[in-house]
C-alpha positions as CSV (number, residue, x, y, z in Angstrom):
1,X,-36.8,10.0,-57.6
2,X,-37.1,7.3,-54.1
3,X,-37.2,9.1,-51.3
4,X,-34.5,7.1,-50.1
5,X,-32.4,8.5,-52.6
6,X,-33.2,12.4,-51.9
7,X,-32.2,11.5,-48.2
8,X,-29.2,10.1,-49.3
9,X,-28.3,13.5,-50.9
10,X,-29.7,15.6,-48.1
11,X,-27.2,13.7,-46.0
12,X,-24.5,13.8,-48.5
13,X,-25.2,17.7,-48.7
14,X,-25.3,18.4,-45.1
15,X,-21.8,16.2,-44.1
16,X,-20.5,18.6,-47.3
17,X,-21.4,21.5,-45.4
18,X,-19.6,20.7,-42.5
19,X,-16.7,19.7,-44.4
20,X,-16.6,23.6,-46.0
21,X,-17.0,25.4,-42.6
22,X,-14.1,22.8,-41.4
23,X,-11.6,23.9,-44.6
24,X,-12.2,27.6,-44.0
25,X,-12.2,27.3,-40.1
26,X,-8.9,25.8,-40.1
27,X,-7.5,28.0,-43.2
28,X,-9.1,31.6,-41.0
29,X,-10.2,32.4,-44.8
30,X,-12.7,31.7,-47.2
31,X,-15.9,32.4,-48.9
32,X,-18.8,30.9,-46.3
33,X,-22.0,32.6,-47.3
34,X,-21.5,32.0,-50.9
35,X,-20.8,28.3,-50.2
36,X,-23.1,27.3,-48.2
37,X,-26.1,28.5,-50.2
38,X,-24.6,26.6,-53.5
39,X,-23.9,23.5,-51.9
40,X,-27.2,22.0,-52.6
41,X,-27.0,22.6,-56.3
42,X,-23.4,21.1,-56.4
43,X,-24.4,18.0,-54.5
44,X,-27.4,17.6,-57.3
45,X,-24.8,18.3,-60.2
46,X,-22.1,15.9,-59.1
47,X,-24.3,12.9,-57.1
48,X,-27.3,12.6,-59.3
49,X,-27.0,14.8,-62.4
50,X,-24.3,14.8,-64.4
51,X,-22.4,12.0,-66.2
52,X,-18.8,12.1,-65.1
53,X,-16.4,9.3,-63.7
54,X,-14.0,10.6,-61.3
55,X,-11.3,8.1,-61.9
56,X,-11.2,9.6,-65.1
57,X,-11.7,13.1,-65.0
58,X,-10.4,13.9,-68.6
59,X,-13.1,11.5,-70.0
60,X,-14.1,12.5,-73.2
61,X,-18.1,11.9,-72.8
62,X,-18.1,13.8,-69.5
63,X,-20.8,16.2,-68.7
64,X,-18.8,19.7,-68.2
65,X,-19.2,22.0,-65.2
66,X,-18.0,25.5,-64.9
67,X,-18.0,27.3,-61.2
68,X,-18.3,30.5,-62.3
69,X,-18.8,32.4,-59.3
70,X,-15.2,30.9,-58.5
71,X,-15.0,32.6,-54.6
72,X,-16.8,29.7,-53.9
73,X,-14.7,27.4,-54.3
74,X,-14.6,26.0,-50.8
75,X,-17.6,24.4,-51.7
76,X,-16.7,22.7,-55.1
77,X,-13.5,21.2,-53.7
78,X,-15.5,19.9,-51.1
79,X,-18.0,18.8,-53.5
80,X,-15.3,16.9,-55.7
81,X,-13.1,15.3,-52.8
82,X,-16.5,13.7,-51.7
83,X,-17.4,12.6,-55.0
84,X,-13.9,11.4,-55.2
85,X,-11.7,13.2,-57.2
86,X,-8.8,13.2,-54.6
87,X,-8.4,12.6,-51.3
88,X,-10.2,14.0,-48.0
89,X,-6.8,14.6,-47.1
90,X,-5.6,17.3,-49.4
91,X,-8.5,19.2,-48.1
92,X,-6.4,19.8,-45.0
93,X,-4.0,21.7,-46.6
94,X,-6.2,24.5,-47.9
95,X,-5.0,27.9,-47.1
96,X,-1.6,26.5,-46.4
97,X,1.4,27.5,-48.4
98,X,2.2,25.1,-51.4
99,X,-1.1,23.8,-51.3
100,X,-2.8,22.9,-54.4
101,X,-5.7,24.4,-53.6
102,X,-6.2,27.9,-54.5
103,X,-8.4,30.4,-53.2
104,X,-10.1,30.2,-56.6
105,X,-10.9,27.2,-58.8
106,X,-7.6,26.1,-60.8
107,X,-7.2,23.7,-63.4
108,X,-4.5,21.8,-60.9
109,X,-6.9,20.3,-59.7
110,X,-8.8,17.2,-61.0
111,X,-12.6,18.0,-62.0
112,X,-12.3,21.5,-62.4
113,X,-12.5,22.8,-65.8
114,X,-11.5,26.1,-65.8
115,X,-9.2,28.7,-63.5
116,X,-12.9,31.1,-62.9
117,X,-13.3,33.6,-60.3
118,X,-12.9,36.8,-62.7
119,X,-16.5,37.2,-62.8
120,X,-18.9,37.6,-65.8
121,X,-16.4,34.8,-67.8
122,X,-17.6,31.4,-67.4
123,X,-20.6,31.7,-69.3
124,X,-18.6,32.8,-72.0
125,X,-16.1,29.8,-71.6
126,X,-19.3,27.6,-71.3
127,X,-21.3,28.6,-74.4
128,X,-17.8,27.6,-76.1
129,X,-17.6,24.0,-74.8
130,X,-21.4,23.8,-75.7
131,X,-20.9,24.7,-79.1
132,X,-17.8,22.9,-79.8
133,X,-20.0,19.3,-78.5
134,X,-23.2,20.4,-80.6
135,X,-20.6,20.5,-83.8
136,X,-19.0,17.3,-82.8
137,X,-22.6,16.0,-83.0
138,X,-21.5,15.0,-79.1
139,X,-23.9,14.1,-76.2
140,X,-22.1,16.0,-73.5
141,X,-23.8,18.7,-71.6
142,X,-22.4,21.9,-70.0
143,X,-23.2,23.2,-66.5
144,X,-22.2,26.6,-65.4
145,X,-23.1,28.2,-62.0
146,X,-23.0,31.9,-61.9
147,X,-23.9,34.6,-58.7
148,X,-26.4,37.0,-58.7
149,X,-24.3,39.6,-58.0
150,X,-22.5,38.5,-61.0
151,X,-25.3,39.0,-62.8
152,X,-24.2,42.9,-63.4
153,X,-21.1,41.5,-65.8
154,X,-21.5,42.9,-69.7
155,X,-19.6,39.7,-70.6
156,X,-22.6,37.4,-69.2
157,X,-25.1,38.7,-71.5
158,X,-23.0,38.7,-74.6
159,X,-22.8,35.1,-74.1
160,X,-26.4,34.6,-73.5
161,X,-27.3,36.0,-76.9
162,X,-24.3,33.9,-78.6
163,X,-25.6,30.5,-76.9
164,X,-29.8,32.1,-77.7
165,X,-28.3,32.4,-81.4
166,X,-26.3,28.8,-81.8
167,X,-29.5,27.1,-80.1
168,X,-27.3,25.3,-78.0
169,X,-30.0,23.4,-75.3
170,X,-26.8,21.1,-74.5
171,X,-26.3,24.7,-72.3
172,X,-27.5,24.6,-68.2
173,X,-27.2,27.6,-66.7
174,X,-27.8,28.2,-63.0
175,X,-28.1,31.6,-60.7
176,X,-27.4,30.8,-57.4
177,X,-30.1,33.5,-55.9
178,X,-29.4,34.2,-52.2
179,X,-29.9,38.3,-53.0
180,X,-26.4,38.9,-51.4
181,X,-23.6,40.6,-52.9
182,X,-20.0,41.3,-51.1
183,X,-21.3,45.1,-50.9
184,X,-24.8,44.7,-50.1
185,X,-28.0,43.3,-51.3
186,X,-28.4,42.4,-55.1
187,X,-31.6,45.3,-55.4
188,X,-29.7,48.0,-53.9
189,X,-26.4,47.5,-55.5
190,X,-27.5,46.3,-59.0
191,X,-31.3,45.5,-59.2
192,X,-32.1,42.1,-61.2
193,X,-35.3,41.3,-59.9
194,X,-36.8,40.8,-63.8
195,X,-34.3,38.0,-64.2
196,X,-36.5,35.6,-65.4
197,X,-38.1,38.0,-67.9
198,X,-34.5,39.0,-68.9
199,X,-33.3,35.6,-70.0
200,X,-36.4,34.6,-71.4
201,X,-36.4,37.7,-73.7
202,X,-32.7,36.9,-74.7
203,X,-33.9,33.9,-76.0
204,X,-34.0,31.0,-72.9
205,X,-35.7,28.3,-71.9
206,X,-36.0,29.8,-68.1
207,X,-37.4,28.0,-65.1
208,X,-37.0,28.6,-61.2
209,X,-37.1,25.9,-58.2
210,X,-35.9,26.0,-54.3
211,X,-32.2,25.8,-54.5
212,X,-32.0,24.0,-51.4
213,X,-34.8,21.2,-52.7
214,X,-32.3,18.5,-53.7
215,X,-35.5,16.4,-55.3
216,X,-36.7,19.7,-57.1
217,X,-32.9,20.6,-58.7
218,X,-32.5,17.6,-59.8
219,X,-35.4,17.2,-61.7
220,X,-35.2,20.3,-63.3
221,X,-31.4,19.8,-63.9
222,X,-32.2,16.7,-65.4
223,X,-34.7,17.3,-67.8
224,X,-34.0,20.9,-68.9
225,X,-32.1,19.6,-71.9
226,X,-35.1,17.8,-73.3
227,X,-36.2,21.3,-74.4
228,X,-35.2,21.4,-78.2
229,X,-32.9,24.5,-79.8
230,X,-33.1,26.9,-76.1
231,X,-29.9,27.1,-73.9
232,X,-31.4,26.8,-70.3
233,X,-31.4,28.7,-67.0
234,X,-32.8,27.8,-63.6
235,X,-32.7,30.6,-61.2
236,X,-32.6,28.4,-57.8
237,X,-33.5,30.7,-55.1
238,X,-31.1,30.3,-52.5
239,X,-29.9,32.0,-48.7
240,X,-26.9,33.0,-47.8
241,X,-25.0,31.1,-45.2
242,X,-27.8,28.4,-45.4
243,X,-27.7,25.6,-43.1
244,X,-26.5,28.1,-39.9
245,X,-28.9,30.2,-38.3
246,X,-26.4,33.0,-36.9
247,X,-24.7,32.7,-41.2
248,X,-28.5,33.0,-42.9
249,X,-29.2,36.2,-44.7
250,X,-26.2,38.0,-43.4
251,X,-24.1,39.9,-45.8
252,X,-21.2,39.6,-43.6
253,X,-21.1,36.2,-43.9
254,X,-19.8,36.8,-47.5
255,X,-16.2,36.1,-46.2
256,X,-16.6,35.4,-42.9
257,X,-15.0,33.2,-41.2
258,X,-16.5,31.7,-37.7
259,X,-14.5,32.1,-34.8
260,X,-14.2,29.4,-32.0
261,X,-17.9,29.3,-30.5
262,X,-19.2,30.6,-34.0
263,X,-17.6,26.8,-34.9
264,X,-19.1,24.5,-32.7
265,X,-22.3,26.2,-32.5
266,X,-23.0,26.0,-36.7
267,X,-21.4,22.3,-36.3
268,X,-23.8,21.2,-33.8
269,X,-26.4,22.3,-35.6
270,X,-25.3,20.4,-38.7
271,X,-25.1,17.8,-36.0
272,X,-28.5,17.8,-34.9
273,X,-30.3,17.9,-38.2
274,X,-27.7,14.8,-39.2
275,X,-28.9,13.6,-36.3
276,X,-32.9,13.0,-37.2
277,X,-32.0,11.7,-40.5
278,X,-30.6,8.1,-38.7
């Protein structure tokens, strides 16, 4: 990829970030940590990855996408309005009563695919849309983000052998691997530290890259699928809160939401990093 074009992201990702720490400011709720460190892989999925055409989100062809670690949602809506799926607007009213955005993904709203957030499911709902386009001899693809911490769910692993055994390599799966659960870190509360290992043995083509390297995810993202008769996982090692100091490997940060000062201070230094891309 032109450099150009991976600071053209890298901008794109950072006025997202804002835009998330904006929504749950103003709605006193929200899911920060978990956001912020899956921004970067949303920004690669929607801006340089996937086939989709937001003036038609029920397109036929489009490449699929499943947020399946659905409490961070704050991220994906932002993701979608600035891809343009609605309007900046509508942003505005999250958290507010009657507005269509819930505190997890819903179908309501155009782009998402599935109502997630029950966690362990959207691989599940995933391997299904990957199968149903490898029998339709179709060219779509399937994306589905997961948690780490949701990487404890019996569900998950029933899928993985199911998409292993149907060979479907139209499948991308992605860990968003900040090490940060809501109760704690990942080794203490569940330990998953032979991922890789795992999924390979299950039958996956498995790879790892710097989830916050926007030129690394989306090469891998891209060319994962060229691998013949493996689903795919990319374990993008990630932090928590990432992109404010004072939010950066802090479990409490899970659902946190910035007060005041906390604000301005994690804007500016948006701001300043902004800044030195002009």
């Amino acid at each position: 990829m032109q450099k150009n074009k991976i600071e053209n992201l890298n901008t794109k990702s950072e006025n997202i970030r804002k835009r998330i720490l904006q929504i749950i400011f103003a709605a006193k709720a929200g899911h920060t940590g978990g956001s912020l460190s899956s921004v970067d892989i949303l920004t690669a999925l929607y801006f340089e990855v996937m086939k989709t055409d937001p003036s038609n989100p029920d397109w036929k062809e489009r490449d699929r996408f499943i947020m399946s670690k659905g409490h961070s949602v704050e991220a994906l809506y932002c993701v979608l309005s600035a891809a343009g799926y609605f309007e900046d607007a509508i942003l505005e009213t999250y958290g507010n009563f009657n507005s269509p955005l819930a505190g997890h993904p819903t179908r309501k709203i155009p782009g998402i695919e599935l109502n997630s957030g029950a966690l362990g499911h959207g691989l599940s709902v995933g391997t299904g849309m990957a199968l149903a386009a490898k029998r339709d001899a179709s060219l779509v693809r399937v994306f589905v983000l997961m948690g780490d911490g949701e990487q404890g769910e019996g569900s998950i692993y029933e899928a993985a052998m199911a998409a292993a055994h149907y060979k479907l390599s139209n499948l991308t799966a992605i860990i968003d691997r900040n090490q940060l659960q809501i109760s704690g870190n990942t080794e203490d509360v569940m330990a998953i530290n032979s991922i890789y290992q795992r999924w390979e043995s299950l039958g996956w083509h498995v790879t790892e890259c710097d989830g916050h390297n926007l030129y690394a995810l989306c090469n891998q993202l891209s060319n994962m699928s060229q691998i013949p008769d493996k689903p795919h996982l990319l374990i993008a090692h990630t932090i928590k809160g990432k992109g404010v100091s004072f939010m950066e490997n802090n479990v409490k940060w899970h659902h946190g939401v910035p007060n005041d000062q906390q604000f301005k201070d994690a804007l500016k230094e948006i701001d300043q990093r902004l800044s030195l891309t002009i």
